[in-house]
KETI-425393 format. One line per field, with one value per residue: residue number from 1; residue in three letters; x, y, z of N, C-alpha, C, O, CB in turn. Coordinates in nm, 2 decimals. Glycine has a CB too. Example, Ala and Ser with C-alpha at 12.3 -4.5 7.8 and 13.67 -1.06 7.14 Angstrom:
BEGIN
num c(1/2) .
residuo c(ALA/SER) .
nxx c(1.32/1.28) .
nyy c(-0.57/-0.22) .
nzz c(0.78/0.71) .
caxx c(1.23/1.37) .
cayy c(-0.45/-0.11) .
cazz c(0.78/0.71) .
cxx c(1.32/1.29) .
cyy c(-0.33/0.00) .
czz c(0.78/0.79) .
oxx c(1.42/1.34) .
oyy c(-0.33/0.11) .
ozz c(0.85/0.80) .
cbxx c(1.13/1.41) .
cbyy c(-0.45/-0.06) .
cbzz c(0.90/0.57) .
***
This chain:
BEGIN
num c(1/2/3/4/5/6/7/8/9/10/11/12/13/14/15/16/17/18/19/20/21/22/23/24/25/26/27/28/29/30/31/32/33/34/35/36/37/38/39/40/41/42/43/44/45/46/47/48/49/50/51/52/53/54/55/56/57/58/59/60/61/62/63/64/65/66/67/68/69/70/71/72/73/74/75/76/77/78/79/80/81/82/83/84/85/86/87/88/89/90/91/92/93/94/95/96/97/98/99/100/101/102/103/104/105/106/107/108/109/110/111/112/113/114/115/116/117/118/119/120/121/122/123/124/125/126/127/128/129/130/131/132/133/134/135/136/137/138/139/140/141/142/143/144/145/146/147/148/149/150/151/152/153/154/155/156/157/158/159/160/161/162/163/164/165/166) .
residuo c(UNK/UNK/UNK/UNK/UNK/UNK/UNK/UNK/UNK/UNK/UNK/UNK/UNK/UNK/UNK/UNK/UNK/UNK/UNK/UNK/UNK/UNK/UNK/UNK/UNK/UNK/UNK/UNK/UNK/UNK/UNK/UNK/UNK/UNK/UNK/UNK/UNK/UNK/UNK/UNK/UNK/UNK/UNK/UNK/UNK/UNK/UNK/UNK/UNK/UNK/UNK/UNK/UNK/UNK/UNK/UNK/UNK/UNK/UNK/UNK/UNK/UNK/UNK/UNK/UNK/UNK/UNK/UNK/UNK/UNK/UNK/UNK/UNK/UNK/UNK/UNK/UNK/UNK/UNK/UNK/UNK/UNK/UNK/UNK/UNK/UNK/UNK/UNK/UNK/UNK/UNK/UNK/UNK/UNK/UNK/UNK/UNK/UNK/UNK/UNK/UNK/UNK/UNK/UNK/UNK/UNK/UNK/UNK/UNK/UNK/UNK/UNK/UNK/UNK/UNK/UNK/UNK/UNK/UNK/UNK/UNK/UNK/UNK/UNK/UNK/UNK/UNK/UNK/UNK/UNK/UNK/UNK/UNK/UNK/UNK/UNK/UNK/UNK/UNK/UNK/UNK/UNK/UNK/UNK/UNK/UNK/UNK/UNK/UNK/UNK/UNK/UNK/UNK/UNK/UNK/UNK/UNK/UNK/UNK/UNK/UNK/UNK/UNK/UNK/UNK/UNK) .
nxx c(12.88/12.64/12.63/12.48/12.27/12.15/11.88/11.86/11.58/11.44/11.63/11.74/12.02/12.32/12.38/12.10/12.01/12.19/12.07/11.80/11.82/11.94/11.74/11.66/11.58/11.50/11.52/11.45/11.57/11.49/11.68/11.66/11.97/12.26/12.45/12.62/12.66/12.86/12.93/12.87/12.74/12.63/12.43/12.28/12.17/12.05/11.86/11.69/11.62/11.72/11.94/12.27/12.43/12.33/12.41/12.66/12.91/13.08/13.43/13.71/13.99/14.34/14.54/14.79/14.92/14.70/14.32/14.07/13.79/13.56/13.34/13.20/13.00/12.86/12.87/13.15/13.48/13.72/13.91/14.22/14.48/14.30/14.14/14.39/14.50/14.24/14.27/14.46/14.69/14.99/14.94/14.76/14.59/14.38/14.24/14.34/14.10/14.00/14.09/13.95/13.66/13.69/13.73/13.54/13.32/13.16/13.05/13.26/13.09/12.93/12.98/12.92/12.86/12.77/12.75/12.97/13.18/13.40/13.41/13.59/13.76/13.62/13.52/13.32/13.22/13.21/13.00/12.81/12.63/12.48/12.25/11.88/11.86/12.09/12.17/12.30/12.48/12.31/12.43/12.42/12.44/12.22/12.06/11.99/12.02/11.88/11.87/11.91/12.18/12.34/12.24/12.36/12.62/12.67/12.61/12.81/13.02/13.17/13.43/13.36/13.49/13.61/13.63/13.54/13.59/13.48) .
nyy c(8.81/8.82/8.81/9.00/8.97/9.06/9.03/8.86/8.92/8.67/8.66/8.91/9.12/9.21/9.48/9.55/9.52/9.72/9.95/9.98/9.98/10.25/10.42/10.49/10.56/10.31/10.10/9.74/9.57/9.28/9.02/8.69/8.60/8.55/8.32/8.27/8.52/8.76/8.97/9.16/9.37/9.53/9.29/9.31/9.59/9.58/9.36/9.51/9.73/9.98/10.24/10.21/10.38/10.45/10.26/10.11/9.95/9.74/9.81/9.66/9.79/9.81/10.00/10.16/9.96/9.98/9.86/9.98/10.07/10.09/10.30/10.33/10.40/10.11/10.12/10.17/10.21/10.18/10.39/10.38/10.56/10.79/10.70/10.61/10.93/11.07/10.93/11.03/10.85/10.66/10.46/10.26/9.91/9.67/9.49/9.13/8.88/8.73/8.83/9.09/8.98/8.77/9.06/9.22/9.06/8.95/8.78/8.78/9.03/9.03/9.19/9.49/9.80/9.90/9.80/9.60/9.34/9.43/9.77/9.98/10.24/10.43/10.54/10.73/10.75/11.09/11.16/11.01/11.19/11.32/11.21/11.10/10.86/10.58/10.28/9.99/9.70/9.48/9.33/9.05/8.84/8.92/9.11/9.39/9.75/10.04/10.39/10.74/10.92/11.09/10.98/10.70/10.79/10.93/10.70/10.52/10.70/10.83/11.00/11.19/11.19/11.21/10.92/10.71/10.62/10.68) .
nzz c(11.77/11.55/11.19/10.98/10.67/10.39/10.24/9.92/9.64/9.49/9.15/9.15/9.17/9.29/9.20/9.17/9.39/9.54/9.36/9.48/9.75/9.77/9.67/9.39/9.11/8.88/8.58/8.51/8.23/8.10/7.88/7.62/7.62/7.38/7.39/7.15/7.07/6.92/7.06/7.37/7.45/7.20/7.18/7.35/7.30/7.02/7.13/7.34/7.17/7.19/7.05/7.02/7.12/7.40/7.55/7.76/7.80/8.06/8.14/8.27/8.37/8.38/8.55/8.58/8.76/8.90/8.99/8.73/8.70/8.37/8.21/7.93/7.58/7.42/7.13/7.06/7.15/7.43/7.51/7.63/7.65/7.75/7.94/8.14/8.18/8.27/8.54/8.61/8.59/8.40/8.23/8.08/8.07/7.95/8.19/8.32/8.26/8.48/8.67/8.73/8.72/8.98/9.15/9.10/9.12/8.98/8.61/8.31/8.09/8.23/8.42/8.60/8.70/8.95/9.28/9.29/9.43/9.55/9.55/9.31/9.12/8.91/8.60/8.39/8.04/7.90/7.77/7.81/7.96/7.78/7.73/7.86/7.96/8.05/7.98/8.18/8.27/8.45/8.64/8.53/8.25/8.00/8.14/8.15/8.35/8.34/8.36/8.54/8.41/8.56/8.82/8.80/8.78/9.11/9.21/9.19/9.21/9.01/8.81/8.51/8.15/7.88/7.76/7.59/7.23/6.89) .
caxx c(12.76/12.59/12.69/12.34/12.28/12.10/11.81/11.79/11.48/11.42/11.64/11.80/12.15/12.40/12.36/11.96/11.99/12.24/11.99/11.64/11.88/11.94/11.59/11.76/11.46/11.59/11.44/11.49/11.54/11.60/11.63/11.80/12.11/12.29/12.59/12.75/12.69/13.02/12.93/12.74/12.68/12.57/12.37/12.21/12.11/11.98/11.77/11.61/11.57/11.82/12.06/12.42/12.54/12.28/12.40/12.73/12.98/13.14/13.48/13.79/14.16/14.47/14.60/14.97/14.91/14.52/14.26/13.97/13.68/13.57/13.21/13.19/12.92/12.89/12.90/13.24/13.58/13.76/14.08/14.33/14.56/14.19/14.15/14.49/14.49/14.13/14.25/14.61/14.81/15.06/14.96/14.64/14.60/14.30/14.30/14.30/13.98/14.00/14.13/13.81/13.58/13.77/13.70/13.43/13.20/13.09/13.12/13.25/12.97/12.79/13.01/12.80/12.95/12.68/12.73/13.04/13.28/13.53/13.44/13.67/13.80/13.51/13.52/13.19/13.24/13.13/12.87/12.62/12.54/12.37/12.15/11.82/11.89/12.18/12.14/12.46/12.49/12.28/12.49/12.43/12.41/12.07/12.00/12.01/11.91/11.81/11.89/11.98/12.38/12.38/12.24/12.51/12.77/12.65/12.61/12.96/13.12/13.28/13.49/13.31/13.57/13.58/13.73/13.51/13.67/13.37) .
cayy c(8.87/8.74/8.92/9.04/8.95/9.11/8.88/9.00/8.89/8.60/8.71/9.00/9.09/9.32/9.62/9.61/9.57/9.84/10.06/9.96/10.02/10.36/10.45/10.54/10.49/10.23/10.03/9.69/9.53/9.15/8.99/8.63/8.60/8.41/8.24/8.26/8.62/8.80/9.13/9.15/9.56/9.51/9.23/9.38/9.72/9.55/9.33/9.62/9.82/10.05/10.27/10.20/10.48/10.47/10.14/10.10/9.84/9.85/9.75/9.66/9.79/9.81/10.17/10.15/9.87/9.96/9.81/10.07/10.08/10.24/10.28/10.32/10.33/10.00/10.16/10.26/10.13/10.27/10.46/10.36/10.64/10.87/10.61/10.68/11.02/11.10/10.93/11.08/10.74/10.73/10.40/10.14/9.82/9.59/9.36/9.03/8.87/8.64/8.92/9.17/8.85/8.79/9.16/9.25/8.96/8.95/8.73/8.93/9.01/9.09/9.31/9.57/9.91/9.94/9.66/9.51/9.29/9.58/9.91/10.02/10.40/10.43/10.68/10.70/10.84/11.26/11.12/10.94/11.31/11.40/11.12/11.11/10.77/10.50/10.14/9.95/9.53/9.46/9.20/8.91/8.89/8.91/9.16/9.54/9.81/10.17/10.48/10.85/10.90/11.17/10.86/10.63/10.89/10.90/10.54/10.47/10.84/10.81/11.07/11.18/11.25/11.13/10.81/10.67/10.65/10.59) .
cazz c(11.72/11.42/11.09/10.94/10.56/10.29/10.15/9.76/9.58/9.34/9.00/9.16/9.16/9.38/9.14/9.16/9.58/9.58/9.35/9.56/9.83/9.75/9.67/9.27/9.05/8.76/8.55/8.46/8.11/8.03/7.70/7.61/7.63/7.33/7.44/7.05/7.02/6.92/7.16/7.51/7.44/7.11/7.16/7.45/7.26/6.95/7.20/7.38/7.06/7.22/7.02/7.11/7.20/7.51/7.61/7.84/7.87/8.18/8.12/8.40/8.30/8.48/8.51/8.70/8.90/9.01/8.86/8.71/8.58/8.25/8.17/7.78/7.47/7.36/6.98/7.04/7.21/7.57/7.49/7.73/7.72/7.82/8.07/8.23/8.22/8.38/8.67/8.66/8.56/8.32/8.13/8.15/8.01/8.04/8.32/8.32/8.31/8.58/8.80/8.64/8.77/9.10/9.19/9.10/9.19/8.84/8.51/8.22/8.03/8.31/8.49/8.61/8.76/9.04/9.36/9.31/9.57/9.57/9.51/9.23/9.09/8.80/8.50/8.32/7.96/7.92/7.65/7.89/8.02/7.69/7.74/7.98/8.08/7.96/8.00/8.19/8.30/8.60/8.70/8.44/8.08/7.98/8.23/8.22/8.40/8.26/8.48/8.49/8.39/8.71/8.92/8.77/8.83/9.19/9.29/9.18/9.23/8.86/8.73/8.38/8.15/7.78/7.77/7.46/7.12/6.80) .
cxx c(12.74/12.61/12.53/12.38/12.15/12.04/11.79/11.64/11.51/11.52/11.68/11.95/12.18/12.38/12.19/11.92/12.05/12.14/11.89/11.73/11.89/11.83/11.62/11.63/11.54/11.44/11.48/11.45/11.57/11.55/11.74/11.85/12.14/12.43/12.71/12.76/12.83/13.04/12.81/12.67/12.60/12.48/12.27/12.13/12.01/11.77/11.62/11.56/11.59/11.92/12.17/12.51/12.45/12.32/12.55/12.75/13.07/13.31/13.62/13.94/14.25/14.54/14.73/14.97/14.73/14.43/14.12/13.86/13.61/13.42/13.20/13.06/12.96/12.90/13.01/13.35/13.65/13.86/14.14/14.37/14.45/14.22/14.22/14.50/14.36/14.16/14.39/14.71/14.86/15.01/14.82/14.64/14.43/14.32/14.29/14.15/13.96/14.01/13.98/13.70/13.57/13.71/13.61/13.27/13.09/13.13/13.13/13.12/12.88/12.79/12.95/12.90/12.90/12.70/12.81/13.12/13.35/13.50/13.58/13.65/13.68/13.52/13.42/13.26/13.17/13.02/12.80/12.56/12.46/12.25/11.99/11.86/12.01/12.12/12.29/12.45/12.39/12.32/12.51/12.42/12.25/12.03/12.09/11.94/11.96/11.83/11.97/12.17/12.40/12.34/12.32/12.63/12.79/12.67/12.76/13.10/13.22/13.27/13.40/13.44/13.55/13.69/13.70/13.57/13.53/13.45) .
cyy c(8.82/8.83/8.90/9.02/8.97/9.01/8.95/8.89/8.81/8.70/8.91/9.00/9.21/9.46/9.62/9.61/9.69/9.97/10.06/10.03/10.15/10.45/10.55/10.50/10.40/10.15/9.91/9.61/9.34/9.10/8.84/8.65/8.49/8.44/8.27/8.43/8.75/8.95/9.15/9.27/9.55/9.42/9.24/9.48/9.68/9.45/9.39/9.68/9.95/10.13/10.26/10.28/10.52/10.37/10.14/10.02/9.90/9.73/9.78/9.66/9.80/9.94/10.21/10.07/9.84/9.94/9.90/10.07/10.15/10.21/10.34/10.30/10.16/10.00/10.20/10.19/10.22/10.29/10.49/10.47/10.75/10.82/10.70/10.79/11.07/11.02/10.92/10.98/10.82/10.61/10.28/10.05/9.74/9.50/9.22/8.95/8.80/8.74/9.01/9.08/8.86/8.93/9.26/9.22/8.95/8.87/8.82/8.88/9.00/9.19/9.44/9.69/9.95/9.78/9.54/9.48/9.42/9.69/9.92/10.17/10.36/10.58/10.62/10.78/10.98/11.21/11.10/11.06/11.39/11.28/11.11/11.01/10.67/10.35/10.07/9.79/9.57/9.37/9.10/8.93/8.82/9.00/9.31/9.63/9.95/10.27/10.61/10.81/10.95/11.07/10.77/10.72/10.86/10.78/10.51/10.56/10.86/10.99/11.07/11.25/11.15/11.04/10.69/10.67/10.58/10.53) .
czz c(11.58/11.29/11.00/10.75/10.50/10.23/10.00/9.71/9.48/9.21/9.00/9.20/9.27/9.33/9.16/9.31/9.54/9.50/9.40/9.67/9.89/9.71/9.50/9.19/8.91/8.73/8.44/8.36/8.11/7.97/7.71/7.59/7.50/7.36/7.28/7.03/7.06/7.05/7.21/7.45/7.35/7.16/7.24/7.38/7.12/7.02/7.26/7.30/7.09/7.12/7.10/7.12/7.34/7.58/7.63/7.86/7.99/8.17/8.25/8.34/8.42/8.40/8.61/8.79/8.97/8.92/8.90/8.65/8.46/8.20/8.05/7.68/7.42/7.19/6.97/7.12/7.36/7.45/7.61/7.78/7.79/7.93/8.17/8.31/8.30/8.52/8.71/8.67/8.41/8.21/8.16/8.02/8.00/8.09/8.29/8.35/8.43/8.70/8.82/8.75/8.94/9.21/9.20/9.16/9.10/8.74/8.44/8.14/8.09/8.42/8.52/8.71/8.93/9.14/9.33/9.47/9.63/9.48/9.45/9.16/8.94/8.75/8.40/8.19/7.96/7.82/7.67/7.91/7.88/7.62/7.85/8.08/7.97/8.06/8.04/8.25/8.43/8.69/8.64/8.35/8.07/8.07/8.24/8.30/8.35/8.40/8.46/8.52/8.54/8.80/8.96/8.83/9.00/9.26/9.27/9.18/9.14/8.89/8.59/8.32/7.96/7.73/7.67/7.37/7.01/6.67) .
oxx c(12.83/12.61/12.48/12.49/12.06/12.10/11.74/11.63/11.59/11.48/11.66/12.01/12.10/12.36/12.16/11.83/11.97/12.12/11.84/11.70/11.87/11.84/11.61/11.59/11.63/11.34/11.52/11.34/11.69/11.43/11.85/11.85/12.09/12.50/12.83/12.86/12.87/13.14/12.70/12.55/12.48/12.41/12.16/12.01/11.90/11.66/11.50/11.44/11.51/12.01/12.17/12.63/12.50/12.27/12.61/12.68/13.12/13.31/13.64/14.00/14.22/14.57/14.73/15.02/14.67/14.43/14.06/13.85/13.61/13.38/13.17/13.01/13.08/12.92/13.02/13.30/13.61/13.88/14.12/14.35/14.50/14.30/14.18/14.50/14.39/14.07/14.44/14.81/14.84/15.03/14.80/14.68/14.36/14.40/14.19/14.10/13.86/13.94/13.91/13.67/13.50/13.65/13.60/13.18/12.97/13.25/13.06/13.07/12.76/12.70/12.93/13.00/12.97/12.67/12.78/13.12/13.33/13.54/13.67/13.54/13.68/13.52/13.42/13.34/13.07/12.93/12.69/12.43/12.40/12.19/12.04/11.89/12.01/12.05/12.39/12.34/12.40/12.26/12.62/12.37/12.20/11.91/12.20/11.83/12.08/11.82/12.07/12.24/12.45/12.43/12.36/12.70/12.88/12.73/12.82/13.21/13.34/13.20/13.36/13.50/13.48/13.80/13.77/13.65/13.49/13.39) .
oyy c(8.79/8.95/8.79/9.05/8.91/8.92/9.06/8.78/8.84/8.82/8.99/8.91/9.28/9.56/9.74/9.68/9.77/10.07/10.17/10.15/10.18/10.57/10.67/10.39/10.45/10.14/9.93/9.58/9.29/9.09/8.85/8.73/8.38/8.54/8.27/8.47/8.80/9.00/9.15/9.27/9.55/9.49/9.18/9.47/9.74/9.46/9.36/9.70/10.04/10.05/10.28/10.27/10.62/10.38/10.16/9.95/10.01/9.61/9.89/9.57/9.79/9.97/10.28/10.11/9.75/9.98/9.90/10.07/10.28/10.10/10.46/10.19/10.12/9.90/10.27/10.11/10.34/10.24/10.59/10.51/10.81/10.87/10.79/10.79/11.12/11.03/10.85/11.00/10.92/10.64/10.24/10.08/9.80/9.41/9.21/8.96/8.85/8.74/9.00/9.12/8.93/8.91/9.35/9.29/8.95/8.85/8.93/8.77/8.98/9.25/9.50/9.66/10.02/9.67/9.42/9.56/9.49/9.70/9.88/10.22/10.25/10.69/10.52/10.87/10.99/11.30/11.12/11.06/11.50/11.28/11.11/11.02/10.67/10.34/10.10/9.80/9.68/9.33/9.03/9.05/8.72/8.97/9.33/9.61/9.96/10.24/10.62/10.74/10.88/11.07/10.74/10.70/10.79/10.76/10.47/10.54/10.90/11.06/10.96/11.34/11.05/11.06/10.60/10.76/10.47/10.46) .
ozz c(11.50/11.31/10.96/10.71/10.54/10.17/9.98/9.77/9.39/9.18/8.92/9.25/9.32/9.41/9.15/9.35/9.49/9.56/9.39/9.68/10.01/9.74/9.49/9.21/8.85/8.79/8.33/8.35/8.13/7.95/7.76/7.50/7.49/7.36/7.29/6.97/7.17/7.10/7.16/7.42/7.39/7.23/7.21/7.40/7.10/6.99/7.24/7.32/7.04/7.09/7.22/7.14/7.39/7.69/7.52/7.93/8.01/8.19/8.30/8.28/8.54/8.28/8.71/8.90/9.04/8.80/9.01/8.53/8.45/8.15/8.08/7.69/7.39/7.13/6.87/7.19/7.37/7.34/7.68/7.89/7.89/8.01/8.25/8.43/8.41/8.61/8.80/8.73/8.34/8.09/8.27/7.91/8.08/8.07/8.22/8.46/8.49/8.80/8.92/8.86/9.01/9.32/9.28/9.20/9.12/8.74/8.45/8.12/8.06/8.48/8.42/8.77/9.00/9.10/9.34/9.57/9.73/9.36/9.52/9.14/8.88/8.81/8.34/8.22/8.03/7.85/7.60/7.89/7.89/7.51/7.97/8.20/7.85/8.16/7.97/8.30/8.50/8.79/8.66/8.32/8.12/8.09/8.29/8.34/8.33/8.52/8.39/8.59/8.63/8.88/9.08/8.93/9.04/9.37/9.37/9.16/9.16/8.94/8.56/8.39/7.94/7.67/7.65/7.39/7.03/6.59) .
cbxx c(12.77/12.43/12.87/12.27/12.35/12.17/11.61/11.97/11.43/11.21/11.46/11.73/12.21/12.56/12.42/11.86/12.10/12.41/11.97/11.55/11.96/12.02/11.51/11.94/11.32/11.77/11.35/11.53/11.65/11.67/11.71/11.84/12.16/12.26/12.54/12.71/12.58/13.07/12.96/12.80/12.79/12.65/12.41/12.28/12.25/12.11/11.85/11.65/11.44/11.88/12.05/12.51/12.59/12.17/12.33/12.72/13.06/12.99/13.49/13.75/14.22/14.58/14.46/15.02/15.01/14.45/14.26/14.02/13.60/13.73/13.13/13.25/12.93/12.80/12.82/13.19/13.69/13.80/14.10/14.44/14.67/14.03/14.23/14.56/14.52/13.98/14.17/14.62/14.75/15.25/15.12/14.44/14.71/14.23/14.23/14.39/13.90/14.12/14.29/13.78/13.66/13.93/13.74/13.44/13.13/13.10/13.08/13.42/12.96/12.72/13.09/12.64/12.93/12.52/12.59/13.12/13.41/13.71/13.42/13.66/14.03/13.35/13.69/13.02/13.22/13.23/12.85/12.61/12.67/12.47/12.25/11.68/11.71/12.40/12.07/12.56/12.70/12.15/12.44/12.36/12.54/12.00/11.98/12.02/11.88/11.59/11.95/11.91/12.49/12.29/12.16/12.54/12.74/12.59/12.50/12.97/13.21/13.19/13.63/13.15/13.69/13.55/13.75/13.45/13.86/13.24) .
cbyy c(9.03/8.72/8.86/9.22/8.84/9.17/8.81/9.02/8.98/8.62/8.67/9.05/9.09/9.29/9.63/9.52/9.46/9.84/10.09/9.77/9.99/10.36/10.58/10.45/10.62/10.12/10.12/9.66/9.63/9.04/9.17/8.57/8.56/8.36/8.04/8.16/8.66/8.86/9.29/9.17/9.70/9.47/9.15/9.44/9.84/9.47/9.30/9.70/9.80/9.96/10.36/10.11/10.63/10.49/10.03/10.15/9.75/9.85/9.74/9.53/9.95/9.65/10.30/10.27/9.98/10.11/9.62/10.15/10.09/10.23/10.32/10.22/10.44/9.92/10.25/10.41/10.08/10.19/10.60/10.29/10.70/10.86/10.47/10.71/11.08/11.06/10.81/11.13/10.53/10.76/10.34/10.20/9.74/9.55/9.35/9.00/8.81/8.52/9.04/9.11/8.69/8.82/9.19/9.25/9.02/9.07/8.62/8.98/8.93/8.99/9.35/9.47/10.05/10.00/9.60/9.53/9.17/9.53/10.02/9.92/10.45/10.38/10.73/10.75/10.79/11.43/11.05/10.84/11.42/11.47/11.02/11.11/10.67/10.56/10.07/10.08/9.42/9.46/9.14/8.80/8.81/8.78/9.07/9.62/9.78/10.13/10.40/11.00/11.03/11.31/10.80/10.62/11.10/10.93/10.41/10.40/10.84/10.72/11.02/11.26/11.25/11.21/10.75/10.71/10.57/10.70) .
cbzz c(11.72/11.42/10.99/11.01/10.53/10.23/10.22/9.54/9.56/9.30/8.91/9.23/8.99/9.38/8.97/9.07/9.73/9.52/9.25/9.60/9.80/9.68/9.85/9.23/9.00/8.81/8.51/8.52/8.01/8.09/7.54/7.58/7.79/7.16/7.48/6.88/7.03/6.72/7.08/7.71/7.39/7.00/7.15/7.55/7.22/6.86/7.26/7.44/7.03/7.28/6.98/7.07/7.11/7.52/7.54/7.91/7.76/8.42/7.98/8.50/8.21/8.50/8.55/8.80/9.03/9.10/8.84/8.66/8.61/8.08/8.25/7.77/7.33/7.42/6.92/7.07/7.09/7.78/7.41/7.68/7.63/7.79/8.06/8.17/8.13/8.31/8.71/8.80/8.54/8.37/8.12/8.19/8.08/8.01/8.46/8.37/8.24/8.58/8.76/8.41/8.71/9.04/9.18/9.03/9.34/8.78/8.45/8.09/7.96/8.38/8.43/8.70/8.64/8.96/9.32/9.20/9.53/9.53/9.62/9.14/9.06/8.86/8.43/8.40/7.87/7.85/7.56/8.09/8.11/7.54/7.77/7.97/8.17/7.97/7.85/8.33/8.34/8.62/8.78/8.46/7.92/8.00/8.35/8.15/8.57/8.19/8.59/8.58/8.22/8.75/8.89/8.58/8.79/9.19/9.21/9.04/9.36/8.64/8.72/8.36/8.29/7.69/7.92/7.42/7.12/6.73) .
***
């Protein structure tokens, strides 16, 4: 039997199938991309004209062996040992990028939390929820997409738990 495959559209990525998919209303942003600039988050939120504490890097650790996702202000850094604990390890690291990449089906810096290779354990920070909507990778750099946090939470069944540090 023929294995059926998903046509995406011109300049669409896995996270903007998986939200059309889902009938999730979003809304997408893209801005160039520079290649020298020192921070994707940042350079994203200044782009949009975004404050950065609405805008979400989505970053990939290693938490006893399993590798997690941590959805984060981009004005502000993960804290590991949060990490950990919101998903009941004892110690997280971040992962190797190659592995991050590998598993996700993402480059970094475009890691996107929504429509990766392998569903991964995802913990959104408690801070998006005093937001209407946060901004998180839609797959590539240069490209976000805009969407309620409770939607986010949903599509990727995060844990909210505060795992931010400013």
């Amino acid at each position: 039997m023929a294995k059926k495959s998903r046509k995406q559209q011109p300049g669409s990525t896995p996270a903007t199938v998986t939200l059309t998919a889902s009938g999730t209303a979003f809304t997408v942003h893209s801005y160039d991309h520079d290649p020298s600039s020192p921070s994707y988050g940042e350079e994203a939120a200044e782009a949009l004209g975004v404050s950065a504490d609405r805008v979400f890097k989505t970053l990939v650790a290693d938490v006893d062996g399993e590798l997690v996702v941590a959805v984060v202000p981009v004005a502000g850094s993960l804290d590991l040992k949060a990490l950990a604990s919101a998903v009941g390890g004892k110690r997280a690291a971040m992962a190797d990028p190659s592995a991050a990449e590998r598993t996700t089906g993402y480059v970094r810096g475009g890691i996107s939390p929504l429509g990766q290779r392998r569903r991964l354990r995802t913990v959104l920070d408690a801070s998006a929820g005093s937001h209407p909507t946060v901004c998180v990778s839609a797959g590539r750099r240069g490209l976000e997409v805009e969407l309620s946090p409770t939607d986010l939470a949903a599509l990727t069944d995060a844990t909210l738990a505060p795992i931010g540090r400013t």
